[in-house]
C-alpha positions in Angstrom: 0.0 0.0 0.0 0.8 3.5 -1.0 1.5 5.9 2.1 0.0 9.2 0.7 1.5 12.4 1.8 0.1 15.9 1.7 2.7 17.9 2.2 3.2 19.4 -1.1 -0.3 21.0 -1.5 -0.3 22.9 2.3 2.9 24.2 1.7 1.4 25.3 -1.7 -1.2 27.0 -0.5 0.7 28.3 2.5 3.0 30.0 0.4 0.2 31.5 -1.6 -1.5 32.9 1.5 1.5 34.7 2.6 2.0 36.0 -0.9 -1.1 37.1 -0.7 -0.6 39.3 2.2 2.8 40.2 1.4 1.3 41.7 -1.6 2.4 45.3 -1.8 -0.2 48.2 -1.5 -0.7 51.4 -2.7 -1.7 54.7 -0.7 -3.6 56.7 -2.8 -4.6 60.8 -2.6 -7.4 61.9 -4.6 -8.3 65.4 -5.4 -10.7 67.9 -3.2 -11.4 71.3 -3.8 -10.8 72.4 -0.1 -6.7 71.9 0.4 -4.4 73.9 -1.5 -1.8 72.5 -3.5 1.0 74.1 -0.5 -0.4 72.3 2.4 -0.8 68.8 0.4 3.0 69.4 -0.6 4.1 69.9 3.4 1.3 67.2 4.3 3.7 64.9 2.0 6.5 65.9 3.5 5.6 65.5 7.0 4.1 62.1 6.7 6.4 60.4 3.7 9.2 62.2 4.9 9.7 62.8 0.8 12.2 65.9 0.0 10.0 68.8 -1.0 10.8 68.3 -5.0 9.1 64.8 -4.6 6.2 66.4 -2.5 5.7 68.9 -5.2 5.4 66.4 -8.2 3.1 64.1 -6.5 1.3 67.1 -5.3 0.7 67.9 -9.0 -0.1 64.5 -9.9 -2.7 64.7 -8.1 -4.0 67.9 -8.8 -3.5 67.3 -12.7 -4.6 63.9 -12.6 -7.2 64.1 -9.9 -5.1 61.2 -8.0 -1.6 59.7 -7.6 -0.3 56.6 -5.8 1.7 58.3 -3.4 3.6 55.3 -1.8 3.4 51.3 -2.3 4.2 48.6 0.2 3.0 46.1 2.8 -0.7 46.9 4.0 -0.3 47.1 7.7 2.1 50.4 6.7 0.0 51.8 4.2 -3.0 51.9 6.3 -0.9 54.0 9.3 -0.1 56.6 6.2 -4.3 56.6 5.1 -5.0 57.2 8.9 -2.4 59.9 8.9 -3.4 61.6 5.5 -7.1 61.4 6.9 -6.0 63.0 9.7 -4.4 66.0 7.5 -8.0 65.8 6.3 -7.0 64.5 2.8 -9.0 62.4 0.5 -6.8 58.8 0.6 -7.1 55.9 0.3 -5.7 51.9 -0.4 -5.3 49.7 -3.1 -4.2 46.3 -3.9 -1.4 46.7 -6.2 -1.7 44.0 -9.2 
C-alpha cells in the first residue's frame, strides 16, 4: 500500500496565503477642492518624509490627474499613512497593487 502524503499542497497553499498578504499596497490621494496644493505638498512631507521636490510632483499629480499613488508597500504600513493623510483631512485611500 501506497503511504499518501500531503505535504506538497499545504505548503502550496501556505506559500500562496503569505503571498497574498505580502502583496504590496498602494496609498492613494485623490483630489478635493478644499486643500491647497501648498499644504498637500508639506502634508507629504511630514508624513512620507519625501524631499520637498518629490512632494511637489506628486502634489501635481494629483492635482493634474485628480489622484496619484503616493507610496506602495506592505498593507499594515499603508494603512498607518491613510489614517495619517485622513487625519491632515486629505482624500486617501488603499489599493491592492496587481
Amino acid at each position: 500500500m501506497k503511504a499518501v502524503t500531503t505535504d506538497k499542497p499545504r505548503t502550496k497553499s501556505k506559500t500562496k496565503s503569505r503571498e497574498k498578504l505580502a502583496q504590496p499596497w498602494k496609498v492613494v490621494v485623490y483630489d478635493d477642492p478644499v486643500n491647497l496644493m501648498e499644504y498637500v505638498t508639506r502634508v507629504f512631507q511630514k508624513v512620507f518624509g519625501y524631499s520637498r521636490e518629490k512632494a511637489e510632483m506628486l502634489m501635481r499629480q494629483v492635482h493634474d490627474a485628480k489622484r496619484s499613488v503616493v507610496w506602495t508597500g506592505n498593507r499594515e504600513k499603508a494603512e498607518l499613512y491613510v489614517q495619517q493623510l485622513h487625519g491632515f483631512q486629505l482624500h486617501a485611500g488603499l489599493e491592492k497593487d496587481e
